[in-house]
C-alpha positions in Angstrom: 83.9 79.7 67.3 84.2 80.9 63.9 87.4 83.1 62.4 85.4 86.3 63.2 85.1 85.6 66.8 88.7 85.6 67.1 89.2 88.6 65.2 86.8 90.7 67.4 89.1 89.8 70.4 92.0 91.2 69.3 90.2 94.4 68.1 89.1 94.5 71.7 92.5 94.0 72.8 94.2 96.3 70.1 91.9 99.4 71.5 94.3 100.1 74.9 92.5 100.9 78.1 88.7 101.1 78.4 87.2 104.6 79.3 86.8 104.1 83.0 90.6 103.3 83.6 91.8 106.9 81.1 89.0 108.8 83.6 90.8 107.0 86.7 94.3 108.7 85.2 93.0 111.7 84.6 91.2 111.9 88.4 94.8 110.6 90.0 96.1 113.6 88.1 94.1 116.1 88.9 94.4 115.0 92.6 97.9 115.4 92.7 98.0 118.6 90.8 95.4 120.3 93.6 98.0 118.3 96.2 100.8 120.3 95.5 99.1 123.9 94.8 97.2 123.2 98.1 101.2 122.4 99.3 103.0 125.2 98.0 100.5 127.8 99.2 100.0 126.4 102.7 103.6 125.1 103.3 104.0 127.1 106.6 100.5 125.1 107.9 101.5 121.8 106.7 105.3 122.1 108.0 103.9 123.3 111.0 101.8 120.4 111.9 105.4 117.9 111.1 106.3 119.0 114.9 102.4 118.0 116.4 102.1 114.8 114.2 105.9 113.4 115.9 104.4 114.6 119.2 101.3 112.3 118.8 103.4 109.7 117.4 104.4 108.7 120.6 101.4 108.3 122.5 99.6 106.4 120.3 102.7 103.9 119.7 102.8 103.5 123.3 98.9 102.4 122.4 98.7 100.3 119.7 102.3 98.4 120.5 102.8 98.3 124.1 101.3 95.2 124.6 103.8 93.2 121.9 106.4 92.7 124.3 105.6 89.9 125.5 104.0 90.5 128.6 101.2 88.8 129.6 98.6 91.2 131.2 95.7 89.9 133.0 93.9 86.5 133.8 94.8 84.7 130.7 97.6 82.7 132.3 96.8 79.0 131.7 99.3 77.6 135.0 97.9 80.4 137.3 99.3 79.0 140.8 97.6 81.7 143.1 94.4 80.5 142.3 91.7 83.2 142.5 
């Protein structure tokens, strides 16, 4: 590589953040910005739904982790004496 290779990687480097990534800042702020206006002026309906979402909580724990304690529900039992 010749000394103006090199030089052309540093300008690169020197320039900051490419245009996608300032766009991807700009988007994540303009998301959050719409978050909390939507927030602010629908507070009663999103505080409202707190109660319904802790209500569902437990159902669908009872779902997904019920079966992580251990017991063994089923046929899968290797030393199965009863035989079937």
């Amino acid at each position: 590589m010749s000394v103006q290779d090199h030089s052309d990687d540093r300008e690169r480097h020197q320039e900051g953040m490419s245009t996608k990534a300032k766009a991807g800042i700009v988007l994540i702020g303009l998301l959050i910005i719409a978050g909390l206006l939507l927030f602010t002026e629908h507070r009663a309906h999103v505080l409202g739904l707190f109660v319904w979402l802790s209500l569902l909580a437990c159902p669908l724990m009872h779902l997904f982790m019920h079966g992580r304690h251990g017991h063994r529900h089923g046929g899968n039992r290797r030393n199965d004496s009863r035989g079937v």
